[in-house]
C-alpha positions as a Markdown table, in Angstrom:
| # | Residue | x | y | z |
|---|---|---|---|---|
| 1 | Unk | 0.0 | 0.0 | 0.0 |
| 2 | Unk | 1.8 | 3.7 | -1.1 |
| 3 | Unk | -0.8 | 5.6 | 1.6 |
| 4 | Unk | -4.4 | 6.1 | 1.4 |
| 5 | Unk | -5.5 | 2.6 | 0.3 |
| 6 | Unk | -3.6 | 2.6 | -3.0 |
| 7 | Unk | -2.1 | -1.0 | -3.4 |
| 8 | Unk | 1.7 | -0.7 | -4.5 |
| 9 | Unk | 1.2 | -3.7 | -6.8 |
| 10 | Unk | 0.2 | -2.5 | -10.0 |
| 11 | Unk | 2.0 | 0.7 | -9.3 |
| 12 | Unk | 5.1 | -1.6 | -8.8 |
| 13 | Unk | 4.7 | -4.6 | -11.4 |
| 14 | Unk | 8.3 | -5.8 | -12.2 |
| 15 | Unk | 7.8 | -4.3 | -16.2 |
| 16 | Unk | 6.8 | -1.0 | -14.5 |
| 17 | Unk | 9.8 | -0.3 | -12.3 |
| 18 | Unk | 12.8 | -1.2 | -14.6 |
| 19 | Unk | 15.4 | -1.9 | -11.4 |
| 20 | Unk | 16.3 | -1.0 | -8.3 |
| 21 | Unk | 20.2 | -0.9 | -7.8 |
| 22 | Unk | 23.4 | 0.4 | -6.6 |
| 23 | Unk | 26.3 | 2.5 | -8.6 |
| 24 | Unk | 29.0 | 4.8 | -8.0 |
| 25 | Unk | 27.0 | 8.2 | -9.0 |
| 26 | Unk | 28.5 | 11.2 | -9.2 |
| 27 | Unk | 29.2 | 14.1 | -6.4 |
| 28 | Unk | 27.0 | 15.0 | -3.6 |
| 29 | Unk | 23.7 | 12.3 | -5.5 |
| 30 | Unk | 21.9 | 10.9 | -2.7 |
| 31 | Unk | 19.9 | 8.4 | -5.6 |
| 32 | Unk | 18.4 | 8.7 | -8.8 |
| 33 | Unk | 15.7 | 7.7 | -11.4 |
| 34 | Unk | 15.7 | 7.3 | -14.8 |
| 35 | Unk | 12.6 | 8.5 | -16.2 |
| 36 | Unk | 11.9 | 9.2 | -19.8 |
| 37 | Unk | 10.2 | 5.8 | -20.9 |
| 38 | Unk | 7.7 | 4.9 | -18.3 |
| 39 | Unk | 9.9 | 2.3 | -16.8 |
| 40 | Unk | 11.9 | 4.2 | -14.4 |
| 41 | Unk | 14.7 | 2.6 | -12.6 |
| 42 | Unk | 15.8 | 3.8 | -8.9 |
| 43 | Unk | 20.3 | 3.9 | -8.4 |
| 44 | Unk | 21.5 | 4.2 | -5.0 |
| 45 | Unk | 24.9 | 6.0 | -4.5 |
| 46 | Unk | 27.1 | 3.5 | -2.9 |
| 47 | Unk | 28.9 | 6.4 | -1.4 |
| 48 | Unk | 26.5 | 7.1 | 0.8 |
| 49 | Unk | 24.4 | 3.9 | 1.1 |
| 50 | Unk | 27.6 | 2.1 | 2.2 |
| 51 | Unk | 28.5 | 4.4 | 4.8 |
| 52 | Unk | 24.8 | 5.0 | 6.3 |
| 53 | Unk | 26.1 | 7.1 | 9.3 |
| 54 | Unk | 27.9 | 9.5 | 6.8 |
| 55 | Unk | 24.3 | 9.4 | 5.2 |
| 56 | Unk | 22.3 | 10.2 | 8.0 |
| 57 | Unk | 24.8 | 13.2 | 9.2 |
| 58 | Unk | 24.2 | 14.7 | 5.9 |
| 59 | Unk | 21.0 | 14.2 | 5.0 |
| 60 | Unk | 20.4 | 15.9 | 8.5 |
| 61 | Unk | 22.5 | 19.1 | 7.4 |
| 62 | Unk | 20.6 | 19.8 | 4.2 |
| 63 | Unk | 17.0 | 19.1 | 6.2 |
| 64 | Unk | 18.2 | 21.7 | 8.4 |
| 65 | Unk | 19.5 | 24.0 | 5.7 |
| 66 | Unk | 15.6 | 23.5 | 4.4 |
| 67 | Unk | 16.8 | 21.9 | 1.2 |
| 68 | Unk | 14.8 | 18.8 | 2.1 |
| 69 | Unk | 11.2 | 18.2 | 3.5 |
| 70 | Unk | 10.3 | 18.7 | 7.2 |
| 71 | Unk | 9.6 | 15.7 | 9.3 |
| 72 | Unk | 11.3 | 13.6 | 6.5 |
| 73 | Unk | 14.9 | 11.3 | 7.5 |
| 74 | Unk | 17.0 | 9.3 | 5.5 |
| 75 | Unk | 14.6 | 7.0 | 4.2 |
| 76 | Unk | 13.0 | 9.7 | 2.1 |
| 77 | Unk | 15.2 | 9.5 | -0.4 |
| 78 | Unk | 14.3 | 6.2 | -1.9 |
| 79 | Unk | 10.6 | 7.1 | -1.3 |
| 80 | Unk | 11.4 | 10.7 | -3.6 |
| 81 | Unk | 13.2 | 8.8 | -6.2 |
| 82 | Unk | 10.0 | 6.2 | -5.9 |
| 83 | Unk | 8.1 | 9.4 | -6.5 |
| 84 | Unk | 9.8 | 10.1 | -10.0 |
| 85 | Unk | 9.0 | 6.6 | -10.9 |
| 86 | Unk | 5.6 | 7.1 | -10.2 |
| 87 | Unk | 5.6 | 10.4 | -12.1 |
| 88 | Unk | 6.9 | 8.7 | -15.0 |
| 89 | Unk | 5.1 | 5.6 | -15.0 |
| 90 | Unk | 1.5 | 7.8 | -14.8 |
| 91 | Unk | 3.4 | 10.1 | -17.9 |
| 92 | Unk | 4.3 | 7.8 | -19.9 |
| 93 | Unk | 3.0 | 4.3 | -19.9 |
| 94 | Unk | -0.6 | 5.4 | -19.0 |
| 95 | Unk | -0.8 | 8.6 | -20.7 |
| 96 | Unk | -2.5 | 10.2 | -17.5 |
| 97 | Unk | -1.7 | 14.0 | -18.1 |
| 98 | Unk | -3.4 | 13.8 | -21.1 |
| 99 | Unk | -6.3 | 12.6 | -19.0 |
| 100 | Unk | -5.9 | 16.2 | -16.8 |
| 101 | Unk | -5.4 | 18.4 | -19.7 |
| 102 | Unk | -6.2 | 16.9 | -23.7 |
| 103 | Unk | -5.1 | 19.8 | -25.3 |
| 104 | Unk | -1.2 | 19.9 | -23.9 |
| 105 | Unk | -0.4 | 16.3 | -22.3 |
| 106 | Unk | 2.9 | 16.9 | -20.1 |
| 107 | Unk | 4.0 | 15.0 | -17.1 |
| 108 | Unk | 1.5 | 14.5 | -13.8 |
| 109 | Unk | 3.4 | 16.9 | -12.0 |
| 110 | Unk | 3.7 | 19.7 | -14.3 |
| 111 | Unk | 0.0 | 19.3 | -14.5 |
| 112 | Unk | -0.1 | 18.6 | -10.5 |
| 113 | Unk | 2.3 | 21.1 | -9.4 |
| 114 | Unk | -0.2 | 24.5 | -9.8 |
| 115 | Unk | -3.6 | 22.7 | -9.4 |
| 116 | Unk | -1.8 | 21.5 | -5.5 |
| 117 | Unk | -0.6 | 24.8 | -4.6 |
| 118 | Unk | -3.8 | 26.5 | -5.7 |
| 119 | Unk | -5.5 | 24.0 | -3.7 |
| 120 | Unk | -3.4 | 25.1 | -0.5 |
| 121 | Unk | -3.6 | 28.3 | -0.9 |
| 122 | Unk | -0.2 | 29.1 | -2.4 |
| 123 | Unk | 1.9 | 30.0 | -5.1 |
| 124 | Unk | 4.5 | 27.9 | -6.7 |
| 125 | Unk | 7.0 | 30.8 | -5.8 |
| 126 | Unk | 5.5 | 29.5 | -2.2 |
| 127 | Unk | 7.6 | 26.3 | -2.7 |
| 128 | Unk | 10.7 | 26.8 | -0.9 |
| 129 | Unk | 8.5 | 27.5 | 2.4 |
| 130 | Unk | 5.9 | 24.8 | 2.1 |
| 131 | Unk | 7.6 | 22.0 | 0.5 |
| 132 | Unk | 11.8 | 22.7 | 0.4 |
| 133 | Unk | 14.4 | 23.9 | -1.7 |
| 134 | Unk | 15.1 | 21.2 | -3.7 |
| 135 | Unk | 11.7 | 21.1 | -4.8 |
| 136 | Unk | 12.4 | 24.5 | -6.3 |
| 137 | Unk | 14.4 | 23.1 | -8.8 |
| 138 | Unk | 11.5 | 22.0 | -11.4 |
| 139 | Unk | 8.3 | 20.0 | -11.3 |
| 140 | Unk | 10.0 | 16.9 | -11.4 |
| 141 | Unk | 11.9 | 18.0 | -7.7 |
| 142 | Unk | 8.3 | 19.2 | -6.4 |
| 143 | Unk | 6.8 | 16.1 | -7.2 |
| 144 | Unk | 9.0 | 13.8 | -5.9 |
| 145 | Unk | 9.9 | 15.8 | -2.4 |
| 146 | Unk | 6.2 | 16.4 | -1.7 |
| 147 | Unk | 5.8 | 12.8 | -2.4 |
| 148 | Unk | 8.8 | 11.5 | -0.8 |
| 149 | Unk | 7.2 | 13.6 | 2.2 |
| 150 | Unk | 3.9 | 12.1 | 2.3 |
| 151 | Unk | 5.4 | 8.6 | 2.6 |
| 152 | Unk | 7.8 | 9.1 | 5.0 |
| 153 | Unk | 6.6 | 12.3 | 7.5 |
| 154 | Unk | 4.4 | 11.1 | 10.5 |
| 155 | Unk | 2.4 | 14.5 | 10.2 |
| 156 | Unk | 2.6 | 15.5 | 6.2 |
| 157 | Unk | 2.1 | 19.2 | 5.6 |
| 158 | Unk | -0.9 | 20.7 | 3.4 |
| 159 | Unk | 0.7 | 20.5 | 0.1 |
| 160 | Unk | 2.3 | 16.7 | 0.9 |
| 161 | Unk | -1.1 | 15.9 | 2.0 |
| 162 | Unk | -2.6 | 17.3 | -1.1 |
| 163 | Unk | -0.7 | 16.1 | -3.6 |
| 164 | Unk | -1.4 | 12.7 | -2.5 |
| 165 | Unk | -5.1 | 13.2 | -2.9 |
| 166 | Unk | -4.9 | 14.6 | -6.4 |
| 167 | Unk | -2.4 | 11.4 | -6.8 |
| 168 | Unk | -4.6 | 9.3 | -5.5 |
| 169 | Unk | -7.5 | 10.2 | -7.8 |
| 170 | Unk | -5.3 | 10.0 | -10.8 |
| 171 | Unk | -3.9 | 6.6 | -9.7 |
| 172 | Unk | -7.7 | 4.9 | -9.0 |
| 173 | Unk | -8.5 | 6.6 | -12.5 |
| 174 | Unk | -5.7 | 5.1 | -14.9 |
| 175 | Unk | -4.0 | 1.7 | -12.5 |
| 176 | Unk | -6.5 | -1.2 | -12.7 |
């Protein structure tokens, strides 16, 4: 279950999610997800993931720093790069932004990111503040942090929260 009574299953099939591994990625990379084709695949740094205090320590200086979500740890990360897998999976295999908007398919959380903040009362130039400042980066960021907060904070904040309702409804639409 990814929250809210959404099985993980069919989000999760083994053709959806390409792989789930380890590399040696470059500089300060946490993780990452290659997205592009529907299939993404999740890469742990082995810098980091091998040396889990060193992880923790800094992961702790950038959530203070506000670069990542309140309430989130460590664990996060695998949940945000989980999140850009998501966001491709609903992009590209099932098409679901063209479900949101007909006239100019995109990617879920282009489509997601204004109709969320909206929703809470905010602007996106309201990200930094509500969701972090990594999330500033793009939609792609937004998506995954707010995501990679709702999964992983005991008490999500309003746009977290909200996202994962507009997800939700998106998932139970297109996933059968």
């Amino acid at each position: 279950d990814i929250g809210l009574g959404i099985p993980a299953e069919p989000l999760f099939r083994s053709s959806y999610l390409n792989s789930v591994s380890t590399a040696d990625l470059s500089g300060s990379t946490y993780a990452q997800c290659s997205i592009g084709i529907g299939h993404g695949g999740v890469t742990l740094n082995k810098k980091w993931f091998e040396h889990l205090d060193k992880l923790v320590k800094q992961y702790n200086i950038d959530l203070m720093g506000g670069f990542h979500p309140e309430g989130t740890d460590w664990k996060s990360i695998v949940s945000h790069e989980f999140g850009h897998a998501i966001d491709d999976l609903l992009s590209r295999t099932y098409a679901a932004s063209g479900m949101l908007n007909p006239y100019k398919p995109k990617w879920v959380s282009a489509d997601l990111r204004p109709k969320v903040m909206k929703a809470c009362g905010l602007k996106i130039s309201d990200t930094r503040k509500a969701v972090s400042g990594y999330a500033t980066k793009d939609h792609y960021e937004w998506f995954a942090e707010c995501f990679g907060e709702a999964m992983n904070s005991a008490t999500p904040r309003p746009v977290a929260a909200e996202l994962m309702k507009q997800l939700t409804e998106i998932i139970r639409k297109v996933v059968k």
